[in-house]
FIDREN-279489 format. One record per residue (C-alpha): x negated, y, z; residue in one letter. Coordinates in steps of 0.001 Angstrom, whole numbers, plus 500000, padded with zeros to 6 digits. Each point is the difference from the previous one (the first is absolute). Layout:
% residues N
XYZA;...
This chain:
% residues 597
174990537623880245X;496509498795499621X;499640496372499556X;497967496852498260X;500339500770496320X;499675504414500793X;496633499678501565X;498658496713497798X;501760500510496398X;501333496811500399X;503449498076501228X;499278496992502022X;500794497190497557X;502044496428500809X;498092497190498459X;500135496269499758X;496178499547499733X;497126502147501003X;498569502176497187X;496298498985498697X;497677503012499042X;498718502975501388X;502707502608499545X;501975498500502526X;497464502023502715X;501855501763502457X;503121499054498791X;502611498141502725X;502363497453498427X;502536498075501504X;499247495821498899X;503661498822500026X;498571496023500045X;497513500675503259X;502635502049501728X;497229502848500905X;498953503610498593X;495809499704498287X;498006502167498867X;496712500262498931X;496862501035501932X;496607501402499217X;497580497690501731X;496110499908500670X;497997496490499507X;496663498328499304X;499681497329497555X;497373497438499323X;498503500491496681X;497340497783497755X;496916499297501920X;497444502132499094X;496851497735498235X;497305500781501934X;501141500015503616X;498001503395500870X;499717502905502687X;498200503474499781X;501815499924496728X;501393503328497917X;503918500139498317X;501272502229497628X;502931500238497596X;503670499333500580X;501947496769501236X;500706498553496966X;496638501030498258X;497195499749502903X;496575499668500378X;497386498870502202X;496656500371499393X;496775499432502265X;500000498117503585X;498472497702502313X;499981496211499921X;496834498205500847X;497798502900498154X;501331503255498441X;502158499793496846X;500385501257496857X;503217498046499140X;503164501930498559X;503274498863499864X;503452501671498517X;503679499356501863X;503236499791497643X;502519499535502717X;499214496565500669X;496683499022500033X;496220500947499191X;497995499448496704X;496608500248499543X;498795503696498723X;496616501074499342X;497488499899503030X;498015503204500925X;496359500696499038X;499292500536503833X;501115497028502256X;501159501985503690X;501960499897502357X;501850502855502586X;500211502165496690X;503054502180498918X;502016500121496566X;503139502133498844X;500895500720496943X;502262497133497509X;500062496236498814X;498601501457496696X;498198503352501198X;498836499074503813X;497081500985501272X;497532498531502407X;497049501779502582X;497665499696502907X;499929496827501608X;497245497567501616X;497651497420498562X;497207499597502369X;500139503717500346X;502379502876499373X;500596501128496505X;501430502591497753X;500634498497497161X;503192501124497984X;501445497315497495X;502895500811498015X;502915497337498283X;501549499774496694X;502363496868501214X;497284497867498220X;496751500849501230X;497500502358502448X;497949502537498305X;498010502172502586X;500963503739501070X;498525502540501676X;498330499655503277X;501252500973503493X;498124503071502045X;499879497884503182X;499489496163499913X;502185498669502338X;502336496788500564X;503240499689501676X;501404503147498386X;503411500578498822X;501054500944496902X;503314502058498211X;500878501369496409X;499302498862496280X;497238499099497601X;499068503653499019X;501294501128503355X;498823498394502857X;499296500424503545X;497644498419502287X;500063500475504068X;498322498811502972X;498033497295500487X;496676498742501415X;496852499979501113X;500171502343501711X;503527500447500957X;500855503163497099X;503019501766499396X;498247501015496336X;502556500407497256X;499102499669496340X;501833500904496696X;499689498118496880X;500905501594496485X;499681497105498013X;496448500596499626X;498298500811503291X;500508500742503451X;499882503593501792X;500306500688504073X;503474500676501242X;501070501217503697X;499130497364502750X;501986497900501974X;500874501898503447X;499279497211501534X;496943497633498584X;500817496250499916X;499857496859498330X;502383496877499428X;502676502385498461X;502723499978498148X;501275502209497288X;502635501042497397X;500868502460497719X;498815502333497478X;496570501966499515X;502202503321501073X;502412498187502721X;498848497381501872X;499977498335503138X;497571498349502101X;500873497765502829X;498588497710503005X;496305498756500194X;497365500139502319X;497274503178501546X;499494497055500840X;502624500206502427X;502894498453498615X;502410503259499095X;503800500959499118X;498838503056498492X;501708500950496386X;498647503027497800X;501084501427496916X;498093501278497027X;501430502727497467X;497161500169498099X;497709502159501828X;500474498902503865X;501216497693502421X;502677501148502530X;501316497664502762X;503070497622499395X;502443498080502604X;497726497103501482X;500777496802499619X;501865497687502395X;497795497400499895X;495959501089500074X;497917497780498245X;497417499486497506X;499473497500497047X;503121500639498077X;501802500419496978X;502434502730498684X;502638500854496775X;502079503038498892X;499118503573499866X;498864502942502606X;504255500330500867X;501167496685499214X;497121497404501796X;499831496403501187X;497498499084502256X;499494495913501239X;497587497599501403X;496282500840501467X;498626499298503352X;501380501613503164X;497279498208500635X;501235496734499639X;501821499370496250X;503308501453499761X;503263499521498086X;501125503728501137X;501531502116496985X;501542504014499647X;500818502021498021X;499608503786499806X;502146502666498781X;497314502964499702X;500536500951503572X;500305496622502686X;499440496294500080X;502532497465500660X;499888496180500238X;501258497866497331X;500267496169499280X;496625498160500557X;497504497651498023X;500403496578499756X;496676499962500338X;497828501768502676X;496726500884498574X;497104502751500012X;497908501262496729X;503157499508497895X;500620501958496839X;503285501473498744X;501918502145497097X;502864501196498422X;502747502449501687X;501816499802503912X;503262498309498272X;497969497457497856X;496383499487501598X;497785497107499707X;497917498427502713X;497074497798498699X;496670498138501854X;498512500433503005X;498710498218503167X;501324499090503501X;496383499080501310X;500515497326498632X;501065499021497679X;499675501787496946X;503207500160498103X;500987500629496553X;503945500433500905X;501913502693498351X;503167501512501130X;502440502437498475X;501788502632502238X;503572501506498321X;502057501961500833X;503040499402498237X;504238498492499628X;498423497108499040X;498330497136502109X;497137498457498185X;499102496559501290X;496045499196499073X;499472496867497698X;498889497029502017X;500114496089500124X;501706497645502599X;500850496831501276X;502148497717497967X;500996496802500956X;496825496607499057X;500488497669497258X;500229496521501131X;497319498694498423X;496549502287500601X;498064499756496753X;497761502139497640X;499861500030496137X;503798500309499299X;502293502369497899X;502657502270500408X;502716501493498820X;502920501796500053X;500754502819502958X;500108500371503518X;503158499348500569X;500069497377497546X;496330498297499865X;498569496970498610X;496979497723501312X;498587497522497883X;497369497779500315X;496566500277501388X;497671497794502098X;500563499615504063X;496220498779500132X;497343498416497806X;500899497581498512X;504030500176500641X;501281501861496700X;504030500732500634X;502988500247497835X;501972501837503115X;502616502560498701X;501418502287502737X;502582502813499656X;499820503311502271X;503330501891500777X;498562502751501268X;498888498825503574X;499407496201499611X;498962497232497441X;502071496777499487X;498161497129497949X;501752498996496856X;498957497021497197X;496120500120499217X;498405500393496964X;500102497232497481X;495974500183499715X;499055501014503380X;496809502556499400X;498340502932501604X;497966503016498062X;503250500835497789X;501793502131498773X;503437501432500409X;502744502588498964X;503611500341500085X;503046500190502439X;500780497815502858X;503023498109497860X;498073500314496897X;495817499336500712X;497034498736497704X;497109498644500803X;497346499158497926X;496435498325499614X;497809499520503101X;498339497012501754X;501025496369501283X;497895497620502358X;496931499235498685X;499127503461498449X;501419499553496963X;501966502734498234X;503095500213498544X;502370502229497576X;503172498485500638X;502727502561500584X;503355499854502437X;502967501509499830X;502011500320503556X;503564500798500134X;500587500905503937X;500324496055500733X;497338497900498054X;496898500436497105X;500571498026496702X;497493500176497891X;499065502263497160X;497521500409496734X;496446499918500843X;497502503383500025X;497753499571496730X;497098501126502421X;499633497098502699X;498257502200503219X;500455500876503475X;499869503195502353X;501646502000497545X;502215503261499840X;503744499443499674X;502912503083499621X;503668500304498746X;502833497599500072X;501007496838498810X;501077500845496492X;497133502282499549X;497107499495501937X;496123500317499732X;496978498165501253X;496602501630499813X;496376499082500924X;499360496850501769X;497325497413499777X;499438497537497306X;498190496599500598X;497497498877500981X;499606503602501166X;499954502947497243X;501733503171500698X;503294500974497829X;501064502944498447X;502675498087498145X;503910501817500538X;503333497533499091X;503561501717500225X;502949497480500706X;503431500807498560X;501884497368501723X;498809497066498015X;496454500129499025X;496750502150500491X;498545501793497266X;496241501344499843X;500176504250500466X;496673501660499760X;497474498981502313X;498992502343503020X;496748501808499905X;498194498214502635X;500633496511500534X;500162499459503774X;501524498100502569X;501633500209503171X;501679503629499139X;502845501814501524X;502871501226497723X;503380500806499530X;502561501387497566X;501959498928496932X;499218498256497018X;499768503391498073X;498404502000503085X;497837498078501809X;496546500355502003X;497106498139501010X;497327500856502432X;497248499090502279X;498932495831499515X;496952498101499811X;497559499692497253X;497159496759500575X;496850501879500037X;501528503623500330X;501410499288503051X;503222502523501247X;501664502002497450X;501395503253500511X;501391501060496239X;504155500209499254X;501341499547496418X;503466500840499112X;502144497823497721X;502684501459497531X;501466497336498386X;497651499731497137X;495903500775501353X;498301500860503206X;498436502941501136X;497670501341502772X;501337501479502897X;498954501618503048X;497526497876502480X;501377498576503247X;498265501896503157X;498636496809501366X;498856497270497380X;500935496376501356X;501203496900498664X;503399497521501411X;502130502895500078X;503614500278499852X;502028502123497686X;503720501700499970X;501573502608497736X;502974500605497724X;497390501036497312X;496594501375499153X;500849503924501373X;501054498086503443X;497616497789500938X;499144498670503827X;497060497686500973X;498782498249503337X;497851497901501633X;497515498988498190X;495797498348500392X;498099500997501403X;502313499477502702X;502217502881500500X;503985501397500498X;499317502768498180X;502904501759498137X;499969501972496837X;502379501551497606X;499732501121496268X;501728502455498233X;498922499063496464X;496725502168499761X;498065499504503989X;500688497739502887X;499994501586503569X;500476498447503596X;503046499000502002X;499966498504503216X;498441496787500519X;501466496738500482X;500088498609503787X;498031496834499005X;497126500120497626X;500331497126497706X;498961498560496021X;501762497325497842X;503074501758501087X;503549499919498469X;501648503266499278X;502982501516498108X;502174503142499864X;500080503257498944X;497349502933501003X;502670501215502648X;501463496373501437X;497159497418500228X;499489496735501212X;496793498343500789X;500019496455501346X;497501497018500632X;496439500324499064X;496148499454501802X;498514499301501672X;500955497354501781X;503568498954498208X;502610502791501249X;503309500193500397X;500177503555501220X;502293502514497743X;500021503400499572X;502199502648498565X;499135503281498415X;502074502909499813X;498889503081498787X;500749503354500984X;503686500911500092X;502237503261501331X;503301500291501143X;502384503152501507X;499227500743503394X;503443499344500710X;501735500960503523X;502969498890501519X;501477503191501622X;501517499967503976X;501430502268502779X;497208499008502245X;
């Protein structure tokens, strides 16, 4: 008799918990605690992912999901700016020789290639990447602008496109193009995927908008099923049997997406995000959306489609609950479950020694600061802070140091280095305070460790700045972004190992009254930030790339956490008491409960 474990290979298991990885696809179990029979499911979903930079349309994608690249675009002017995905958010690459927009790319992160496009007028230029910079390639037959492109670096494919409305297909070989078979039908505003032997070409405009698909083998175009959804303006991933087609203009901005299967079309999840002149990459079960424009605005939002057992939620920051007392110019510690305020100033000239404790959704208020003082600094644990230097009423600074044991601050041994608006990371026992500004006014570069008792003078930082973001341990810390007096808004990281600093990657955006979170200097998460801003960046030890931005744009902001469970809290202007929390991007089995119904 045939039955579960005949046709699957496997017995339906009784377990007390749910299993936690991958393998457990298809499988049914019965959960003897729930009282009900699971299983896991393969699921489809969009995802937000790190804001591109440069909010752009008319832009051109290549590459995979976790390695993508955008290149080219529209924003106020054409563009030459290029920027490289990891999975969570966009870096700054190399920018093109020829700023455009409504060109095409294919190709890799570290091989892509770029052609055609518009300036004032249609071009032909061919630029090819090396993941660090643009060198230029051969030139197109036909200038022409909102073409579509498929294939690799030495084997590309360029179709369609305008003026005039062309169905002219080109061939690259690495070195130059030659003529191909046309387009059956000519149009512009298309998409395409593929390779330079099998591709696919799908939607646009005659300039009617069209359904029409056609696929390439290298020498012609025969026709494919049409889409369900006509429309121009949009964005594809995957290959001439395995395709993902979403967004464009039907002709208003749409969030439509399907996939084809080398013979029909059929609807899928949508967008987030409705837009037109979007870009896109990577494959139908792990595509990537990125750019575009619903007329207005222009948008640099980026989405990832999967198709998958797993449910990937997108990193993004919400609501927590206010502190009690609004104020800018405090410190933080601990985690967000477990967070410490401290300090600050609720005005000019009110300087605070208000400590409050978060639990995850709210803040209680606890016994101040001995020395009540804003611009500090501050490390630690919720039952076990420090804080350290800063400014009383009056102006005058301060290197007294406090210990706080989850109740009340006694005081400790005094920083050798009396300043303000420093860095602070680790714990009690082993923290480290960075940076900061000496009086009357002189940047620092000076770097104390704590070991529980007393601070001892490390090696000083390269560049002596204030008003920095950081994070980290005592023996792997970072420092980035700050102010110098005449230099204005620093952009430069250095990386602390215990013993000297080195240089790091830049931040994307240089600014100044940042906040900083991160278990060390591999991990490391900024926001906020002056000029005023909420963005969001993270650092993996060598670049910093986007996340999503923080509801509230703010400066002199308190932060603490790791790069994956934030907190951000207070700031400017005017005095806040809004909070947010960070998480970043997380999966789970797409668990199902199964029924009779």
């Amino acid at each position: 008799m045939t039955n579960y474990k005949n046709i699957f290979g496997k017995p339906v298991k009784f377990l007390a918990t749910d299993p936690d990885n991958a393998e457990a696809e298809g499988q049914i179990w019965y959960n003897s605690t729930a009282d009900a029979f699971k299983s896991v499911v393969v699921g489809e979903a969009w995802s937000a992912g790190g804001n591109l930079i440069n909010a752009r349309y008319g832009v051109a994608g290549a590459g995979t999901q976790t390695a993508g690249l955008a290149f080219g675009g529209y924003n106020a002017g054409p563009l030459a700016a290029t920027e490289e995905y990891n999975g969570s958010g966009w870096a700054t690459g190399g920018s093109l020789a020829t700023a455009r927009a409504y060109l095409a790319g294919c190709g890799t992160q570290t091989a892509g290639l770029a052609f055609g496009g518009f300036t004032t007028v249609a071009v032909n230029d061919t630029e090819e990447y090396d993941g660090s910079s643009w060198t230029a390639g051969g030139a197109l037959s036909t200038a022409r602008y909102r073409l579509a492109g498929a294939g690799t670096q030495t084997a590309g494919l360029a179709f369609g496109g305008t003026p005039p409305a062309t169905g002219a297909t080109e061939e690259y070989d690495g070195t130059s193009w030659t003529a191909g078979g046309a387009l059956n039908t000519a149009r512009f505003s298309i998409a395409g995927v593929g390779t330079q032997t099998a591709a696919l070409g799908f939607g646009g405009a005659t300039p009617s908008t069209t359904n029409a698909t056609e696929e390439y083998d290298g020498s012609s175009w025969i026709a494919g099923g049409t889409m369900n959804t006509a429309r121009k303006e949009l964005a594809g991933a995957g290959i001439q049997t395995s395709a993902l087609g979403f967004g464009g203009a039907t002709p208003s901005s749409t969030t439509a997406t399907e996939k084809y299967d080398g013979t029909s079309w059929s609807p899928t999840v949508s967008l987030a995000t409705a837009r037109a002149y979007l870009a896109g990459c990577g494959t139908q079960t792990a595509g990537l959306a990125f750019g575009g424009t619903n007329t207005p605005p222009i948008t640099g939002a980026t989405e990832e489609f999967n198709k998958s057992a797993t449910v990937i939620t997108g990193a993004a920051w919400s609501s927590g609950g206010n502190l009690n007392t609004a104020r800018f110019n405090l410190a933080g510690a601990g985690t967000q479950i477990a967070g410490l305020a401290i300090g600050g100033e609720t005005g000019p000239p009110t300087i605070t020694g208000v400590t409050e404790e978060y639990n995850g959704s709210t803040w209680s208020e606890q016994n101040d600061l001995t020395t009540a003082r804003d611009k500090l600094g501050g490390c630690g644990t919720q039952t076990a802070g420090l804080a350290f230097g800063g400014g009383i009423t009056g102006g005058t600074r301060v290197n007294n140091s406090e210990e706080y044991d989850g109740t009340s601050w006694t005081e400790g041994n005094n920083l050798n280095t009396t300043r303000d608006q420093m860095g602070g990371a680790g714990i009690q026992t082993a923290g480290l305070a960075f940076g900061g500004q000496l009086p009357p006014n002189a940047m620092s570069n000076a770097t104390e460790e704590y070991n529980g008792t007393s601070w001892t003078s490390g090696n000083n930082m390269g560049t002596g700045r204030r008003l920095m973001g950081g994070g980290g341990t005592q023996t792997s810390a970072f420092g980035t972004g700050g102010y110098i007096d005449g230099s204005g808004n620093q952009n430069a990281t250095e990386e602390y190992d215990g013993t000297n600093w080195t240089s790091g990657g830049n931040l994307i955006s240089a600014r100044h009254a940042l906040a900083g979170a991160g278990a060390d200097n591999t991990a490391g998460l900024v926001f906020g930030g002056n000029p005023l801003t909420g963005a969001t960046e993270g650092y993996d030890g060598t670049s910093w790339s986007t996340r999503p931005s923080m509801a509230t744009a703010r400066f002199r902001l308190g932060g603490l956490g790791t790069q994956a469970s934030a907190l951000a809290f207070g700031g400017s202007p005017p005095s806040l008491a809004t909070t947010e929390e960070f998480t970043g991007e997380t999966s789970a089995l797409n668990l199902k409960t199964l029924t009779t119904s």
